[in-house]
C-alpha angles and dihedrals in degrees: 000000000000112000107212111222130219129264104230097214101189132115094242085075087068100051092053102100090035090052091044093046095048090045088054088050095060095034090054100049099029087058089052099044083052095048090054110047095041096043092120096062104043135090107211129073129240097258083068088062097048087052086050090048081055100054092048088052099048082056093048100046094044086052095058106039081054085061093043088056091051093052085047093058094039083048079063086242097293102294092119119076134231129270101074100177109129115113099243125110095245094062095042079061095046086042090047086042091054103041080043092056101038090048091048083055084049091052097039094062089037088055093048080047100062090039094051090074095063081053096062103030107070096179138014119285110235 
C-alpha cells in the first residue's frame, strides 16, 4: 500500500537552497576568521578545519540536493513545460517547482564555490 504525501506549498520551499547557501557561507568564513585570528591559542591544525569546511559542504550540498528533489517532483518531473503563467493554482506550483529547482542548482554550484578555496590555502596569511 502506497501513502500518498503531501505537497508543502509554502514559499519557504523556495528559499531553501538560498538559506542554506547562505548558512554554509557564514559557517564557512566565520570558522576561518575565527581560525585565524585565534591560531595561537588553539590546538588543532588547519587541516582540521578543511576537514570541518567539508563536512559542512557534504551537509550543505545533501540538503540541497534533498530540496531540489522536492521542487523536481512538485515540477511534476518535468513533464510540464515553462511558461507557467496562467492564474490557476496548478501552474503557481509548477512555477514555485521550477524557480525552486533552478535556485537549489544556483545554490548547488554557489555552495561548491565558496568550498573550492579550503581546498587551495593550506595555512593563515599574516
Amino acid at each position: 500500500m502506497r501513502i500518498p504525501i503531501r505537497q508543502v506549498e509554502s514559499l519557504w520551499t523556495l528559499f531553501t537552497g538560498p538559506v542554506v547557501w547562505a548558512l554554509h557561507f557564514l559557517v564557512c568564513y566565520v570558522g576561518v576568521a575565527i581560525y585565524c585570528a585565534k591560531r595561537p591559542y588553539l590546538d588543532f591544525g588547519f587541516d582540521v578545519l578543511r576537514l570541518g569546511i567539508a563536512s559542512a559542504t557534504a551537509v550543505a550540498l545533501g540538503l540541497i540536493l534533498l530540496s531540489g528533489g522536492l521542487a523536481w517532483r512538485q515540477w511534476g518531473f518535468g513533464t510540464h513545460d515553462p511558461p507557467h503563467d496562467d492564474p490557476t493554482g496548478h501552474d503557481r506550483r509548477l512555477f514555485q517547482g521550477f524557480a525552486t529547482l533552478l535556485l537549489s542548482g544556483l545554490s548547488f554550484v554557489a555552495v561548491i564555490y565558496v568550498a573550492l578555496p579550503a581546498l587551495f590555502i593550506l595555512e593563515c596569511g599574516r
